[in-house]
C-alpha positions as CSV (number, residue, x, y, z in Angstrom):
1,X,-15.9,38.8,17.1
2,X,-14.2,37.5,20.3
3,X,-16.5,34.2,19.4
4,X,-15.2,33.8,16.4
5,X,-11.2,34.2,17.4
6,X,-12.0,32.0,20.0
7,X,-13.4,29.2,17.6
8,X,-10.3,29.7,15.1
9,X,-7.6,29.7,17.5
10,X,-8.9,26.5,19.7
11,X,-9.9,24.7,16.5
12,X,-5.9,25.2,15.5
13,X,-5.0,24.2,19.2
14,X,-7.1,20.7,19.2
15,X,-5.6,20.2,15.8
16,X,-2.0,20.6,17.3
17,X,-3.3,18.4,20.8
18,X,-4.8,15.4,18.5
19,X,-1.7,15.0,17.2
20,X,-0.7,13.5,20.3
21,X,-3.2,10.9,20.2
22,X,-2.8,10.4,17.0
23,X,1.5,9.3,17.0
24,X,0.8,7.5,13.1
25,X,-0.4,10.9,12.0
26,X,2.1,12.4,14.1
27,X,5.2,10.4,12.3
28,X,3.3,10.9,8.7
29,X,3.9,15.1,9.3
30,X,7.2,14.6,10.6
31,X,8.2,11.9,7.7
32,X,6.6,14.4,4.9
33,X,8.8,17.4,6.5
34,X,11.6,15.5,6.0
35,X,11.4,14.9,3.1
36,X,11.1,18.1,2.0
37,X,13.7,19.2,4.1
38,X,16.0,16.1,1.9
39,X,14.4,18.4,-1.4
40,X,15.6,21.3,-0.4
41,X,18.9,20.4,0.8
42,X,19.8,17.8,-2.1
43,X,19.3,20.6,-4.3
44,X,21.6,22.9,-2.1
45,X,24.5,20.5,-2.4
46,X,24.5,21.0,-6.6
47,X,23.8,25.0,-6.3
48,X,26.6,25.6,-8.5
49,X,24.3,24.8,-11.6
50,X,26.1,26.1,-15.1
51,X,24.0,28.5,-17.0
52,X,24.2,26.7,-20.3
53,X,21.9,23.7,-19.0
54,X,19.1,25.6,-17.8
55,X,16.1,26.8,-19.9
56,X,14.6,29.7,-20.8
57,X,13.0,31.3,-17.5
58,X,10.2,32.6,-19.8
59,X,9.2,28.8,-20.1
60,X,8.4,28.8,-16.1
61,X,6.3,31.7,-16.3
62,X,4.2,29.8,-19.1
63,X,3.9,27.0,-17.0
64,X,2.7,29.2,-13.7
65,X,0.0,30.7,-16.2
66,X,-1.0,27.2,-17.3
67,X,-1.1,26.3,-13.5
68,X,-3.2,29.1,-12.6
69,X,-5.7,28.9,-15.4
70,X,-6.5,25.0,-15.1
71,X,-7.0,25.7,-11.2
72,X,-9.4,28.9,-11.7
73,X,-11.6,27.5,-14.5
74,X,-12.0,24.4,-13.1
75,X,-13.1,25.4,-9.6
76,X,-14.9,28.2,-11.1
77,X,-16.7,25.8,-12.9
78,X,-17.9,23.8,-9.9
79,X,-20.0,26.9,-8.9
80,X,-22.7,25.6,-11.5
81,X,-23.4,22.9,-9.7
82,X,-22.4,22.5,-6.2
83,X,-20.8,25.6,-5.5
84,X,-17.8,25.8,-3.2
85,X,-17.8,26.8,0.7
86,X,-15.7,28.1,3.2
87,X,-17.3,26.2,5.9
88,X,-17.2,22.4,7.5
89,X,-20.8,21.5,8.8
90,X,-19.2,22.3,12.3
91,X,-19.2,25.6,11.4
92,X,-22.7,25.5,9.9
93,X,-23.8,24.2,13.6
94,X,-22.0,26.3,15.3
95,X,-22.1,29.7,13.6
96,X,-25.0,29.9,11.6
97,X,-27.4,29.5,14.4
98,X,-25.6,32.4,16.5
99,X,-26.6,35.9,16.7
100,X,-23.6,36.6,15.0
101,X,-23.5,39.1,12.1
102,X,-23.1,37.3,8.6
103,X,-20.2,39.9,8.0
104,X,-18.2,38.4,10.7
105,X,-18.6,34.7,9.5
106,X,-18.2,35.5,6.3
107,X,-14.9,37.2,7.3
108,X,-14.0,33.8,9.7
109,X,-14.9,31.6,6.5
110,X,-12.2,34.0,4.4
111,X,-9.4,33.7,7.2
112,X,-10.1,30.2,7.0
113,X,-9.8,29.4,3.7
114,X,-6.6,31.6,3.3
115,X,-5.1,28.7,5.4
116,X,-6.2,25.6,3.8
117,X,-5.0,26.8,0.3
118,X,-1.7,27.3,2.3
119,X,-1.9,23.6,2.7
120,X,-3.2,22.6,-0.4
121,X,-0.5,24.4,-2.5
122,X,2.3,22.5,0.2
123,X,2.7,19.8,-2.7
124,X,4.6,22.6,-5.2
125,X,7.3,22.8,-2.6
126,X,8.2,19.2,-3.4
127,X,8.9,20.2,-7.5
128,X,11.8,22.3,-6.1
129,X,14.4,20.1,-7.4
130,X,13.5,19.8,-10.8
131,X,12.4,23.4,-11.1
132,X,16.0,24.4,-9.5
133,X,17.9,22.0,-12.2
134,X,16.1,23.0,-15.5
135,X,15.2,26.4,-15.0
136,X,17.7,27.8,-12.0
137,X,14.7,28.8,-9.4
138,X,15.7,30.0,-6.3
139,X,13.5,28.2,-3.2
140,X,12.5,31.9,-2.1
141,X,11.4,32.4,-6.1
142,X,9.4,28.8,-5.4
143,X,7.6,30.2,-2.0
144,X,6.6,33.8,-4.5
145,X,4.9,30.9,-7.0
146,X,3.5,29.0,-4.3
147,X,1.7,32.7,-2.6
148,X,0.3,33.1,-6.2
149,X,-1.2,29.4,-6.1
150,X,-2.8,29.9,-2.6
151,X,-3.9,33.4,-3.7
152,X,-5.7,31.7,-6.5
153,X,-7.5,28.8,-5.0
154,X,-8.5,31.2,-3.1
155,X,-9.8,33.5,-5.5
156,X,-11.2,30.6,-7.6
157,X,-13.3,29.2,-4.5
158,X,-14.9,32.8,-3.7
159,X,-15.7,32.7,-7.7
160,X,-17.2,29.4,-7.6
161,X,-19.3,30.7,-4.5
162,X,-20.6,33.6,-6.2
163,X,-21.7,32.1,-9.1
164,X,-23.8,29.2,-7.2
165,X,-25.0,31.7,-5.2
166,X,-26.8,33.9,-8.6
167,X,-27.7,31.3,-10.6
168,X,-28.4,28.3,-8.9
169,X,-32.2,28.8,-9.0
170,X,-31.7,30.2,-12.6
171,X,-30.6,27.5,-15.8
172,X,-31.0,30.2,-18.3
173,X,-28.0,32.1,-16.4
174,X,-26.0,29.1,-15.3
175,X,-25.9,28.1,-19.4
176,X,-24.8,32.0,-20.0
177,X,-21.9,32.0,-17.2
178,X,-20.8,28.5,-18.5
179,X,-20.7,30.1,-22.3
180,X,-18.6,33.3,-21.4
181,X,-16.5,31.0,-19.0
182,X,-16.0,28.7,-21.9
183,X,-15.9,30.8,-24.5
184,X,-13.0,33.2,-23.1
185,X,-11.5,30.1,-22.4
186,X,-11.2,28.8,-25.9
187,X,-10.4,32.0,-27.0
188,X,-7.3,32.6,-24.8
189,X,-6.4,28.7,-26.3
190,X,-7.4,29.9,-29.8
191,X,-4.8,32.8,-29.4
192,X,-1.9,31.4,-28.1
193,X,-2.3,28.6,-31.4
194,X,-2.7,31.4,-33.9
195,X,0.3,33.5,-32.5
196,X,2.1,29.7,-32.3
197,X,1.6,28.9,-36.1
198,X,2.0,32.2,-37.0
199,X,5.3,32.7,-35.3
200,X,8.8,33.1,-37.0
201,X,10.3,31.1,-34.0
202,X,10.5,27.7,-33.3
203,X,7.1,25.9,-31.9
204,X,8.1,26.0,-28.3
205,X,9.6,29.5,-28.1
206,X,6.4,30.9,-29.9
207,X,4.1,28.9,-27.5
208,X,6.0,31.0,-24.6
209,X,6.0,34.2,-26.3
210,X,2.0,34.0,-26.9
211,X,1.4,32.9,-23.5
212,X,3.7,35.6,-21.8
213,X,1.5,38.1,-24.2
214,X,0.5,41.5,-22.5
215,X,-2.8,41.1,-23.3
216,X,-3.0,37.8,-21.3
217,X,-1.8,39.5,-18.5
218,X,-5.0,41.3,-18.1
219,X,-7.5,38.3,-17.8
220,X,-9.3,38.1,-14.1
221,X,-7.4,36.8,-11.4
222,X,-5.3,34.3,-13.7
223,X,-3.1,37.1,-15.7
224,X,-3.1,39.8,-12.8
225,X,-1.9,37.1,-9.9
226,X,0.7,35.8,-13.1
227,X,1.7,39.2,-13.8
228,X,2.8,39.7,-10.1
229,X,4.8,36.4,-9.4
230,X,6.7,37.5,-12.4
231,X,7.3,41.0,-11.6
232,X,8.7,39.8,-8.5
233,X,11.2,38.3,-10.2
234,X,12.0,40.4,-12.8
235,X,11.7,43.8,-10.1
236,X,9.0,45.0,-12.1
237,X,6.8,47.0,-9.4
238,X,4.2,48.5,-11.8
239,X,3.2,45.2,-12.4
240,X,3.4,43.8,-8.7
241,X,1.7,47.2,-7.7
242,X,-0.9,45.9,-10.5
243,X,-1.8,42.6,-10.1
244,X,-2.2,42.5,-6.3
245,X,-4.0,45.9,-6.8
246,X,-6.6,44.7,-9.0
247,X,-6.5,40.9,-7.5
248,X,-7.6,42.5,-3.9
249,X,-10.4,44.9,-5.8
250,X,-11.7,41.6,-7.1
251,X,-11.7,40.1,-3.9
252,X,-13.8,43.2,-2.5
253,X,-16.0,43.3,-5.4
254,X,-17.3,39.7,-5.3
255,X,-17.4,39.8,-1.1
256,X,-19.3,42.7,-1.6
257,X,-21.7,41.6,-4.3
258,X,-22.2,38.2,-2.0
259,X,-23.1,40.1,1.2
260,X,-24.8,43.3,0.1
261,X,-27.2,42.1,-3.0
262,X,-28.0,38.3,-2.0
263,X,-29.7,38.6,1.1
264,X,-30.6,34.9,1.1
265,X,-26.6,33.8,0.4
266,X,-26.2,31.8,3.7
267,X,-29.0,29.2,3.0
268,X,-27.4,28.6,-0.4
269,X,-24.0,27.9,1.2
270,X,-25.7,25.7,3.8
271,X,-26.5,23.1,0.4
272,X,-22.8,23.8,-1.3
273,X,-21.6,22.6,2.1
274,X,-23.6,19.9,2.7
275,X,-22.5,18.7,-0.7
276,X,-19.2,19.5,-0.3
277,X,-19.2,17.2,3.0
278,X,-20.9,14.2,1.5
279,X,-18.2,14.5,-1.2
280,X,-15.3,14.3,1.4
281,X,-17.3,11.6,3.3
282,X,-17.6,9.5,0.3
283,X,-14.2,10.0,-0.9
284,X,-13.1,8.9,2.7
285,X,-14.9,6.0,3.0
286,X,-13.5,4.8,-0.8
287,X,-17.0,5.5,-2.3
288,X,-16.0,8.1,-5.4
289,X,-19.4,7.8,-7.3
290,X,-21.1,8.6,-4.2
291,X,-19.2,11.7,-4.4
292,X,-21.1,12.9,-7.7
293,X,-24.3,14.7,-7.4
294,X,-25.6,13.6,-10.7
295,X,-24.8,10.2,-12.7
296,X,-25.1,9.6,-16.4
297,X,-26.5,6.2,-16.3
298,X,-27.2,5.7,-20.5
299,X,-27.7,1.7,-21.2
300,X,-28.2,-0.4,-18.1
301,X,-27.0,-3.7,-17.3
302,X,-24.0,-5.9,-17.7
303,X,-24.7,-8.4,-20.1
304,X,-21.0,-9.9,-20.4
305,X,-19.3,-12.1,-17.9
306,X,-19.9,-14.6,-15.8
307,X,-18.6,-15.4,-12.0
308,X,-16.2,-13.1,-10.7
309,X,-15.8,-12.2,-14.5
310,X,-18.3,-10.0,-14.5
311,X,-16.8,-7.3,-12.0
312,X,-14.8,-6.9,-14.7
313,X,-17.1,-5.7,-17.0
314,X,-18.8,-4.3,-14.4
315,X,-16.0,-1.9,-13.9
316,X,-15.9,-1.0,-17.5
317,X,-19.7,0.2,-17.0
318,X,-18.9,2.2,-13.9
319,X,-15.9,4.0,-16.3
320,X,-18.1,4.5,-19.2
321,X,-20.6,6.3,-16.9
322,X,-18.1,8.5,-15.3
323,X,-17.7,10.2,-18.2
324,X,-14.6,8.6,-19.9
325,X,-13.1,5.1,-20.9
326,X,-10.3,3.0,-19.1
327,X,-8.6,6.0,-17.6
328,X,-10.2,8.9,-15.1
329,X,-9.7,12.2,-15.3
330,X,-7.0,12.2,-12.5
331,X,-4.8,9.6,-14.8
332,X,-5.4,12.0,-17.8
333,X,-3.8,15.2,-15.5
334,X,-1.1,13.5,-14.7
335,X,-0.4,12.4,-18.1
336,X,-0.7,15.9,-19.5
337,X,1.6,17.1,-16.4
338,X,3.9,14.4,-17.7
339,X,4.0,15.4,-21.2
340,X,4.3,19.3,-20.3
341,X,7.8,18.0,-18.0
342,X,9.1,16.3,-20.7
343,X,8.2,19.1,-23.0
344,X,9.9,21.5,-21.2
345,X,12.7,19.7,-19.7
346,X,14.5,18.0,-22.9
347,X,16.6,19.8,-25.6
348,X,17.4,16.6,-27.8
349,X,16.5,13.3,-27.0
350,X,16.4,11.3,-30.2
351,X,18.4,8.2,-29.7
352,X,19.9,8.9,-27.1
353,X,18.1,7.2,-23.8
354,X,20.3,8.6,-21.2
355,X,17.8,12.0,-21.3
356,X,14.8,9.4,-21.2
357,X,15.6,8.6,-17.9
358,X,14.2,11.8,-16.0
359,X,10.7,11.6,-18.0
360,X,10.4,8.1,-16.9
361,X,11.5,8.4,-13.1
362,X,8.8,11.8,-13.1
363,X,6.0,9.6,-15.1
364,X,6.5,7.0,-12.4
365,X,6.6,9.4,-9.7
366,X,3.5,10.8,-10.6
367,X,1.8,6.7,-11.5
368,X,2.2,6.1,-7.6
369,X,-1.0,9.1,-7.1
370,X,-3.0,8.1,-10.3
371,X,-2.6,4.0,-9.0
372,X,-3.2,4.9,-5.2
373,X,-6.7,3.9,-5.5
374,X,-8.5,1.8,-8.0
375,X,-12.5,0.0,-8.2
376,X,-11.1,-3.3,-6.9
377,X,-10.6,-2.1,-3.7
378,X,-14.0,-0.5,-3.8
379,X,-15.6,-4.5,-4.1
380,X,-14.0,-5.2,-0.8
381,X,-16.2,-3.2,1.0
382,X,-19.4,-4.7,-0.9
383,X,-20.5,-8.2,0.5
384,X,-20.8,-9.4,-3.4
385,X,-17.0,-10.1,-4.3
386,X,-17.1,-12.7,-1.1
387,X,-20.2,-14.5,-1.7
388,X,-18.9,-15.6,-5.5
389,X,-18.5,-19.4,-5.3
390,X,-14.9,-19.3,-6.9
391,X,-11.1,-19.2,-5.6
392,X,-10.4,-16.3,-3.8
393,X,-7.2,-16.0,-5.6
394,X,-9.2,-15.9,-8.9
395,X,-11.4,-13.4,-7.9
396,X,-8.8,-10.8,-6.8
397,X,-7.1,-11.3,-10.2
398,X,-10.5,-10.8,-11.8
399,X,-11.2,-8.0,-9.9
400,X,-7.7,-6.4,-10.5
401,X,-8.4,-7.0,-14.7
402,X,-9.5,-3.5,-15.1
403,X,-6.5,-1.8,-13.2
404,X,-4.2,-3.6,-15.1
405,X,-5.8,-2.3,-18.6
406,X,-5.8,1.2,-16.9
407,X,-2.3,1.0,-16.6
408,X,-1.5,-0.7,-19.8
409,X,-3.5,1.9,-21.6
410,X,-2.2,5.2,-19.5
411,X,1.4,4.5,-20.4
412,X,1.1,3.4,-24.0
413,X,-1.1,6.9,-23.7
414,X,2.0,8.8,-22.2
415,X,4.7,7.4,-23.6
416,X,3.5,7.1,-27.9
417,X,2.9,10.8,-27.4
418,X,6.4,12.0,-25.8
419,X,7.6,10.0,-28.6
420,X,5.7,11.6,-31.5
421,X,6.6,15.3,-29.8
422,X,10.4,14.6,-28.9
423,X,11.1,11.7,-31.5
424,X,12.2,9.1,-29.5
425,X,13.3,6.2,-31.1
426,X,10.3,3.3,-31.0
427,X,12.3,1.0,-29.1
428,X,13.1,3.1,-26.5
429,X,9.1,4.4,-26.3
430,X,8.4,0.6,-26.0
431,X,11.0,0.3,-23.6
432,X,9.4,2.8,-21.2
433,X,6.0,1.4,-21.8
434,X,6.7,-2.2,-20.8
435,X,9.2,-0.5,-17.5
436,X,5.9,1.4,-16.8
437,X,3.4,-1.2,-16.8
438,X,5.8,-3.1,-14.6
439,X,5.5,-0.5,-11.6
440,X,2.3,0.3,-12.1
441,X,1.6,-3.5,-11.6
442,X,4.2,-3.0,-8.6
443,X,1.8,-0.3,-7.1
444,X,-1.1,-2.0,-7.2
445,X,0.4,-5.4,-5.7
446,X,1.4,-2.7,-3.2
447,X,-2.1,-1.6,-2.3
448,X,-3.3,-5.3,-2.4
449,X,-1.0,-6.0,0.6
450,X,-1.7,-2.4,2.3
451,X,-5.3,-3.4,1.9
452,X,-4.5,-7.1,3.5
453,X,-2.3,-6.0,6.2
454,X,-4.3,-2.9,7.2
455,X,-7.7,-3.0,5.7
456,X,-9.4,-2.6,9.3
457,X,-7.9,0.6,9.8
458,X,-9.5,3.7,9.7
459,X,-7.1,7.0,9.7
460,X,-6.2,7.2,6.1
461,X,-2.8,8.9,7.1
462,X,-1.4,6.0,8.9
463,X,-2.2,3.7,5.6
464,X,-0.9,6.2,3.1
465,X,2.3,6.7,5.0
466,X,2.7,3.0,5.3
467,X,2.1,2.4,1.9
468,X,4.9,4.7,0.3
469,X,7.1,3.2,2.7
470,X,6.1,-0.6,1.3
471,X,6.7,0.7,-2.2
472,X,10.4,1.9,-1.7
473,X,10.7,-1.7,0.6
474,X,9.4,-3.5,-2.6
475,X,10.7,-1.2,-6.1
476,X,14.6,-0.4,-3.9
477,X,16.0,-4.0,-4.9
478,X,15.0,-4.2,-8.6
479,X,16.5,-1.0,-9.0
480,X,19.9,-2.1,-6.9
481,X,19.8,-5.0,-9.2
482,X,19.1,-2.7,-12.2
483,X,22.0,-0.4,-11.1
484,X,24.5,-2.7,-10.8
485,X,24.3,-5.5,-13.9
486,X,22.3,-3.0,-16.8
487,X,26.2,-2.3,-17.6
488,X,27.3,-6.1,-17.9
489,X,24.7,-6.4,-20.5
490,X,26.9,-5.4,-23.6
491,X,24.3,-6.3,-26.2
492,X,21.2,-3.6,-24.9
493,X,22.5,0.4,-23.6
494,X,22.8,0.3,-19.8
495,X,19.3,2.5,-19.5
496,X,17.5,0.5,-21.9
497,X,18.9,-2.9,-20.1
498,X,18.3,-1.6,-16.5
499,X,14.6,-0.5,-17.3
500,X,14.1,-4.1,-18.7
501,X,15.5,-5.5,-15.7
502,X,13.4,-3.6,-13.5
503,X,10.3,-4.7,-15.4
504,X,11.3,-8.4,-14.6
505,X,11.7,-7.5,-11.2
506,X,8.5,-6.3,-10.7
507,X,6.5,-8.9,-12.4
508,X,8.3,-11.2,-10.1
509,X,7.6,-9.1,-7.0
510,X,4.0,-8.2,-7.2
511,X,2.7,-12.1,-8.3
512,X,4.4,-13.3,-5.4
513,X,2.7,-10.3,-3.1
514,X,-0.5,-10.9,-4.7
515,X,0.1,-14.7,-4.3
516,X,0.7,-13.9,-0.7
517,X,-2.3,-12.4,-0.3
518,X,-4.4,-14.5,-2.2
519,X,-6.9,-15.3,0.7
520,X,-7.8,-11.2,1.3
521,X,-11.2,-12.1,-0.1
522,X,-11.9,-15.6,2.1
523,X,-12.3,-12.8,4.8
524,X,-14.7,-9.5,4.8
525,X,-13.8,-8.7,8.7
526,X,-9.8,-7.7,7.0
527,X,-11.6,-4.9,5.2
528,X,-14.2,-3.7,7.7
529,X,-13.9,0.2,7.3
C-alpha cells in the first residue's frame, strides 16, 4: 500500500510543481478562480432577493434529477462499447505489472476517480448566479448539488465498467443490458408524460410534481443520490440516511461483483483504457473522428463541389456520418440546456423583450463552448486545404461555409422553439436569431485569429485562456455601443434595437478579423501542432 500512497501523493505534487513551468497554465487557474470568486461575490452584493421573484424550489430539484439521469445513462451506456477506466496508461505501466494485489489498485483507481469527478463537476459552481436569482439557492445548498454530481459520475463510471467487463465478449447480453437500460428509461419518460397530461395543474407544475414522484426516488443511483441532495435541504434524514445508504451498498455490490466473480477484469480494463487514451489523444490533437471506435461510413464519395468548394461538402459528409446533420450532439445539449433555462426561468414573456434578454445572454454564453471548435480548423492540420490552387482568403471562407450553417441552423433551432413554448412574439424570435448568428460568426472569427496568432502552440490551456480573453476584447465595444444609443432609437424597443446593433457590430468585426487573417492558409508551419 505504501506504493500506491506514494504514487498518488507525488503524482498530486508534480502536478502542483509543473505548474511552475507552466506560468500560462498557471495564470489560466488563477484567472478561472477568479472568476468564480467575481460569481460568488456578485451574487452576495444582491442577497437581499424578494421572495415573490423566485420560483418554485421543487423546480430545482427536477432539474438535479434531470442532471443526474442524463449523466448516468449516458456513461452507463459507454460500457457497451468501450467501457470506462479508472486508470491513465501510466498507471497501466506502472501498477499492473507490480506484485501488487488487484484489491489495492482497484482501491487506488477508486480514490482516484473520486477526485477527477471533483473537477469535472467544478463547472456547476459557475451556474451559482442564476440558480441564486431564480430559485434563492444558497452557495453551501450549490456545493450539497455539486457532492451529488461527483457522487454520480462516479457511480456512473464504475457502472459503465462493470458492464464492459460481463458482456463485452457476449452481444446477446450487451443487446439485453442496452434493452433494460432503455427500456426503464423510456418508461420513467413515459411516466412523468402520463402524470403531465393527466394532471389538474398547469403543464409545468405537473411536470415537477411527476418528476419529484416517490416512486422515482427509488430508481438506482439517480433517485437515491436525488433523494439525498433534497433531504438535505428540506432536513429530511430518513431520506439522507437512505439514499447515501443504499448509494454506498451499490458501490460495494458492483466493486465486489468486479473483483470477486471476474477473475480476468484487469485485461478488459487494459482495452477500455487504451481506448479511453486514444480518445483523449485524438480529441487533443483536434482529430474528433479519430476518437470513435466505429464509423458509419453508408454512401462514399463527394460528388459535389469543386476547388476549395468541395470541403464544404466534404464537411456535410463527415456530419452525416457522425450520426446527425449540421449540428453535433454537443450543439443539440446545449440547445436543450437552453430551452430547459428559459423554461424554468420565465413567468410571462409574450411581448415584452425586456425578459428575453437573460435567455439570449445564457444562449450565447453557452454558443462560445458549442463554437469552440469546428471541421475548418481540422483542414489546417491536413496538407490538402494548402495545396488548392485558389486565394487563400477564398479557401478559408469556403472552408468556414459549414460553421456558418451550423450556427444559422442551431439558433433558428433554439430560438423558434422558446418561441412556440413561451410565445414570444415572431419579431422578437427573429430578433434573437439574427443577434445570435452575429456572435456565433463573432466566435468563430475569434478562433480564426486564435488559430493565426497561436496555431504553433501546443498546451491547449494557454489557447483557451487566450481565446475568452479575445472574445470579450472583440464582443465589449458592440455591446458599449449597444448600451449606450439602443435608447436613442425611438422607432425599435431599446432591447430589440441594441440586439440589432450588436448584430451589425459583429458582422463588421469578424470580416475585418477574418480579412486580417486572410493569408492563415498561404502558411502550414502557423498551424504545426
Amino acid at each position: 500500500m505504501k506504493a500506491l500512497s506514494y504514487l498518488f501523493f507525488t503524482t498530486i505534487k508534480n502536478s502542483i510543481k509543473e505548474l511552475r513551468k507552466n506560468p500560462g497554465k498557471l495564470i489560466a487557474i488563477i484567472f478561472f478562480i477568479a472568476m468564480l470568486a467575481l460569481v460568488i461575490f456578485s451574487r452576495s452584493l444582491d442577497s437581499d432577493l424578494p421572495s415573490d421573484n423566485l420560483r418554485n424550489t421543487n423546480e430545482l430539484y427536477a432539474i438535479v434529477f434531470a442532471l443526474y439521469s442524463y449523466l448516468f445513462i449516458a456513461t452507463s451506456l459507454k460500457g457497451l462499447s468501450s467501457g470506462a477506466s479508472f486508470y491513465s496508461m501510466a498507471d497501466v505501466s506502472l501498477l499492473f505489472s507490480t506484485p501488487i494485489s488487484t484489491k489495492r489498485i482497484l482501491i487506488y483507481g477508486l480514490i482516484k476517480q473520486m477526485g477527477t469527478s471533483l473537477l469535472v463537476g467544478v463547472f456547476l459552481i459557475y451556474q451559482y448566479a442564476w440558480l441564486n436569482m431564480t430559485y434563492g439557492l444558497s452557495f453551501g445548498g450549490l456545493i450539497v448539488i455539486l457532492i451529488g454530481y461527483c457522487i454520480v459520475v462516479f457511480c456512473s463510471q464504475l457502472a459503465a465498467m462493470a458492464i464492459y467487463s460481463f458482456s463485452s465478449n457476449d452481444e446477446k447480453l450487451q443487446a439485453k443490458i442496452k434493452f433494460i437500460i432503455v427500456g426503464l428509461s423510456a418508461l420513467v419518460v413515459s411516466y412523468i408524460f402520463y402524470k403531465t397530461v393527466t394532471g389538474t395543474e398547469n403543464i409545468i407544475d405537473s411536470a415537477v410534481e411527476a418528476t419529484n414522484s416517490f416512486w422515482l426516488n427509488l430508481l438506482p443511483v439517480v433517485g437515491w443520490v436525488k433523494m439525498a441532495v433534497v433531504g438535505v435541504f428540506s432536513a429530511n434524514y430518513i431520506h439522507i440516511i437512505s439514499g447515501v445508504g443504499l448509494t454506498l451498498l451499490s458501490i460495494f455490490v458492483i466493486v465486489y461483483a468486479i473483483t470477486k466473480i471476474r477473475s480476468d477484469f484487469y485485461e478488459d480494463v487494459l482495452l477500455a483504457t487504451e481506448v479511453s487514451h486514444s480518445a483523449i489523444t485524438a480529441k487533443k490533437e483536434g482529430n474528433i473522428t479519430d476518437a470513435r471506435k466505429n464509423v458509419r461510413v453508408g454512401r462514399i464519395g463527394i460528388n459535389r463541389g469543386t476547388g476549395a468548394d468541395v470541403f464544404f461538402y466534404k464537411h456535410l459528409i463527415e456530419n452525416r456520418r457522425s450520426g446527425l446533420f449540421l449540428i453535433d450532439k454537443t450543439s443539440i445539449i446545449f440547445i436543450i440546456i437552453s430551452i430547459v433555462y428559459a423554461f424554468f426561468t420565465s413567468n410571462v414573456i409574450n411581448q415584452n423583450s425586456e425578459n428575453i434578454l437573460p435567455i439570449f445572454i445564457f444562449s450565447t454564453y453557452m454558443q462560445i463552448f458549442s463554437t469552440a471548435t469546428g471541421r475548418w480548423i481540422r483542414e489546417l492540420k491536413m496538407p490538402f486545404v494548402y495545396m488548392i490552387p485558389v486565394n487563400p482568403f477564398l479557401k478559408l471562407i469556403k472552408i468556414s461555409k459549414e460553421n456558418i450553417l451550423k450556427i444559422t441552423t442551431e439558433a433558428i433551432i433554439l430560438f423558434i422553439s422558446i418561441g412556440i413554448l413561451l410565445d414570444i412574439s415572431p419579431i422578437n424570435i427573429a430578433v434573437c436569431i439574427v443577434a445570435r448568428i452575429g456572435f456565433g460568426i463573432l466566435f468563430m472569427s475569434g478562433n480564426i485569429l486564435t488559430e493565426r496568432l497561436l496555431g504553433s502552440l501546443n498546451s491547449k490551456v494557454i489557447i483557451m485562456f487566450l481565446y475568452i480573453i479575445i472574445m470579450m476584447i472583440l464582443a465589449l465595444p458592440g455591446i458599449i455601443i449597444a448600451i449606450f444609443t439602443s435608447a436613442s432609437i425611438s422607432v425599435l424597443d431599446p432591447i430589440i434595437a441594441g440586439l440589432l446593433i450588436t448584430f451589425i457590430w459583429n458582422i463588421l468585426i469578424s470580416a475585418f478579423v477574418i480579412f486580417l487573417c486572410r493569408d492563415i492558409l498561404n502558411y502550414a508551419e502557423l498551424n504545426n501542432r
